[in-house]
Structures are given as structure tokens and as C-alpha cells.
N, C-alpha and C positions, 0 to 999 in steps of 0.2 A: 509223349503227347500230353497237353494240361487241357485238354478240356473235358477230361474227368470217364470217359467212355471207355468201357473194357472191349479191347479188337483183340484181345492175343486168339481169339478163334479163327481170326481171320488168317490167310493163309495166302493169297492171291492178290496182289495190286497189278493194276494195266495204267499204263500211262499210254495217251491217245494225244501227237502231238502233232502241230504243222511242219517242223521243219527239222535237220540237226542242231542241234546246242539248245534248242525249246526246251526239253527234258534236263539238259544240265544246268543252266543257269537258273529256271525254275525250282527242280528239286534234286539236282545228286548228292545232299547231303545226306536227306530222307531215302532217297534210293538206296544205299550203302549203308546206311543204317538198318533198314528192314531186310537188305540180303544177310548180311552181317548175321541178321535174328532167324532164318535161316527160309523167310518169305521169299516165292515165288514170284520174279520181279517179269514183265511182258512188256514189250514198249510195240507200240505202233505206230510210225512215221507216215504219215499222211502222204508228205509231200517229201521229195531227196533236195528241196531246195538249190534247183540248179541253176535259180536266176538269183540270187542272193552274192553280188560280189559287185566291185570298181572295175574288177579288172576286164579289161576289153581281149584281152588275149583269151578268155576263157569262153566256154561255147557250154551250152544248157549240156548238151550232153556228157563233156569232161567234166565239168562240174559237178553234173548230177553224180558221178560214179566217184569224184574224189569227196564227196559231202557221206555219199554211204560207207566209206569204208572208214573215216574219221568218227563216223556216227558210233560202227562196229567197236573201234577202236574204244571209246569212249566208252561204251556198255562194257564190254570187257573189265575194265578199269575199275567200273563201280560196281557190276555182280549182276546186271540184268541176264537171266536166264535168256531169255528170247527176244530180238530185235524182227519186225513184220514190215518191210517196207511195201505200201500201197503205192506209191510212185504216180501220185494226182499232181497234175500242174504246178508247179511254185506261183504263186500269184493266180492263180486261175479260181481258188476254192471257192466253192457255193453249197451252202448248206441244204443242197437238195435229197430226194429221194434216191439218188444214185449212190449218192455218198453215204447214206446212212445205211442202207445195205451192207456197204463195206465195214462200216465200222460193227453193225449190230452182227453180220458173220463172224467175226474175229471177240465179240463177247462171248459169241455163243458156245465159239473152240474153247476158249481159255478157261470161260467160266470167272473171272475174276470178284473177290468180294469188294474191290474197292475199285472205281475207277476216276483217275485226275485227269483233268484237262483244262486249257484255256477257259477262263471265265468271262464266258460271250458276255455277260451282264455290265459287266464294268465301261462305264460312262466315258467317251470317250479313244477305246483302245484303238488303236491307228491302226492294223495289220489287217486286212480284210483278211488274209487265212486265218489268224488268229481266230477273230472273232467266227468264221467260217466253222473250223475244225470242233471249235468249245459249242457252238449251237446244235452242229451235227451231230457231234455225241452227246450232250445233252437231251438230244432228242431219240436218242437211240436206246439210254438206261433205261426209260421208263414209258411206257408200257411196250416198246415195238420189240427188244430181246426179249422179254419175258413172255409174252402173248405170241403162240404159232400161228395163227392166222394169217401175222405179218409175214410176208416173204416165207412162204410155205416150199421153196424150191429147197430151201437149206433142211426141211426135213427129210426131202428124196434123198439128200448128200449122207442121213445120220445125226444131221447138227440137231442138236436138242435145245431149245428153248432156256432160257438163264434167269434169275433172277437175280441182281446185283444189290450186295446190301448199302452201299453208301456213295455218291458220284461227292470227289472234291474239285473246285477250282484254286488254281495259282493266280495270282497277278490278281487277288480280290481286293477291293477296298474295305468287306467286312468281313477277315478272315475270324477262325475259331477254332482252329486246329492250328498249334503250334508248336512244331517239332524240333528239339534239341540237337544241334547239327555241330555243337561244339568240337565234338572227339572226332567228326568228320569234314569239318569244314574243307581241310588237308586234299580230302580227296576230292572233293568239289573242282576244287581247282584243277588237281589233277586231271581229273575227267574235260573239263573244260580244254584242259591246254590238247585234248587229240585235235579240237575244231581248230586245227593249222590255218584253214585258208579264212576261217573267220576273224582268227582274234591275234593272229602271229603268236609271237614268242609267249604271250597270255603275261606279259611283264608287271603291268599295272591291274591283273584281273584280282589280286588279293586283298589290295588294298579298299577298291570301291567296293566289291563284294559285300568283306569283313563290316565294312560299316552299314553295308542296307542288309545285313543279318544282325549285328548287333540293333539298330531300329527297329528287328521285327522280333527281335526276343523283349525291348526296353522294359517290359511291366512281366515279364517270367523269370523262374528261379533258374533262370541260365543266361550264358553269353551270348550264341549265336542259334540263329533261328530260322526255318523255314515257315510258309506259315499259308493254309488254305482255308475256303471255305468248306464245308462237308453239309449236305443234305443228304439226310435218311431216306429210303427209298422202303413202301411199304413192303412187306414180304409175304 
């Protein structure tokens, strides 16, 4: 990473995503790179994306179950310890109080130092989950996991309150964390090619990739790049 911050304390990333393949094409280079270092990787799937397809033969429900186990499949591949499917509507997301319970329960298990998700900010972004899933959690790192007051039923469960030290977004237009995905690019892809019914045989997935990673490394002492924004969260 070049933007000069020592994380090796850190120990825990959570990815907080809307759909499957959100987490691979955003960051499994990054993902496999910090399993690799021997970080504990968590992903939470919002949504199983069961309305995400052309094809008319397929019904939300098979969908939904062949999206999760492509998802599985995927995690496997690149070292995520833990996959949490929430299973909220494909296209339905609302960044409300419902939803953010869900997420700030699953900080609270995990504990995570770092958590990435969709960057609701970004001008323009077409996917109402998108933006959905990235405001939600957004709103969930700072102050409502760390403060019990919020949703005090997760302390009758045990769950203890968190303080999360850094929330990153992908898909920024001002990132600042730029991570070295060169030695892993390889498996990017890989992990990509599980999402079968997304991207078929993943034929042409190296080629455009390889180039909008080489654009996000252009000005770093590497090839290929992943790349987010990071805001510190007071502690």
C-alpha cells in the first residue's frame, strides 16, 4: 500500500458488499493478497443477487442459490475465511434503519479493523444497491457499532460494541490507498471466472481488467492496482 500508513497491526478486513462478483472485480487482488499475509478476510453479501441476469429461464430463487454458491466458490479461491449471506432483495436496497442493524450486528461479531464497501459518494453511480449497501455501511462504522445505546438487543445476544479503525470505499473517484495486485492479479481473475452465470467462460475478463488496473497503479512503483478511498475513524 503507498499511502505511507503502518496497518500491519491490523488483523481483520470485512468487505460489506451488494451482490456476488461486487467483491471480486472491486478488490480480489487485495483480498489474496492480505489472506496470503495471513489477515482475517470476512465478506458480507447483502444481497444473493437473484434478479441480476437476461436469462428468462431463470427464476429469483434458482438464481439466488446458484449466485451463492459461485459467491462460495469464489471466496474459496482467494482465502476469505468467512462468507455472511444477508439475503435482502436484489434491487430492493434502502439504506434504512433495518438494514443498518444488519450490517452494524455483523461489525459487532467480527470485530473488523478495516471495513470496504461501495462508495455511496461517487457522483453519478447507477446501481441503487450499490449506492444503498455503501451508505448503509457508511452509516453503521461510525458512531452506531461503537456506541451501545444503538440497538441495545445485541447486547442481550453478548454482542459487544466495536470500534472500527478505518472504513475504505472502491469505485472512488478520489482514491488514496493503492494496492499492489501485480503477483495477484492471476487470481483475480480466477476468482472471477467462479461468477459462471455472470461473466461465462471470463474469456475477455483479463484483458479489460489488466488495463483499468494498470490506470490505477499509472503514477505507483508497480504494474497493476487496486485502489480505495480510506477515512480514519476516531478511536
Amino acid at each position: 500500500m503507498t499511502d505511507g500508513q503502518d496497518r500491519s497491526e491490523y488483523q481483520t478486513y470485512m468487505w460489506v458488499v451488494a451482490h456476488p462478483d461486487d467483491a471480486e472485480f472491486s478488490s480480489a487482488g487485495t483480498i489474496t493478497k492480505l489472506s496470503r499475509q495471513g489477515k482475517r478476510i470476512i465478506l458480507i453479501q447483502v444481497t444473493s443477487g437473484n434478479r441480476g441476469t437476461t436469462d428468462r429461464s431463470q427464476t429469483p430463487e434458482t438464481l439466488g442459490t446458484t449466485r451463492e454458491k459461485e459467491q462460495l466458490e469464489a471466496a474459496r479461491r482467494e482465502g476469505i475465511d468467512e462468507v455472511v449471506f444477508l439475503r435482502q432483495g436484489d434491487g430492493h436496497i434502502v439504506p434504512d434503519i433495518d438494514l443498518r442493524e444488519k450490517i452494524v450486528k455483523q461489525i459487532r461479531i467480527h470485530k473488523p479493523d478495516v471495513v470496504i464497501t461501495h462508495d455511496p459518494f461517487r457522483p453519478y453511480a447507477m446501481h441503487p444497491d450499490h449506492r444503498g449497501v455503501g451508505q448503509a455501511t457508511h452509516d453503521s462504522v461510525y458512531p452506531t457499532a461503537r456506541d451501545h445505546l444503538y440497538f441495545p438487543d445485541h447486547l442481550a445476544e453478548g454482542i459487544e460494541p466495536h470500534k472500527t479503525a478505518e472504513i475504505w470505499y472502491f469505485g472512488s473517484e478520489a482514491p488514496d490507498v493503492f494496492v499492489d495486485i501485480t503477483d495477484t492479479f492471476e487470481n483475480k481473475i480466477e476468482a472471477l471466472k467462479a461468477h459462471v452465470s455472470q461473466v461465462g467462460d471470463g474469456a475477455k475478463l483479463d484483458e479489460r481488467l489488466r488495463e483499468r488496473s494498470r490506470e490505477l497503479a499509472k503514477d505507483q512503483p508497480f504494474e497493476l492496482a487496486e485502489a480505495f478511498k480510506s477515512v480514519k475513524m476516531n478511536r
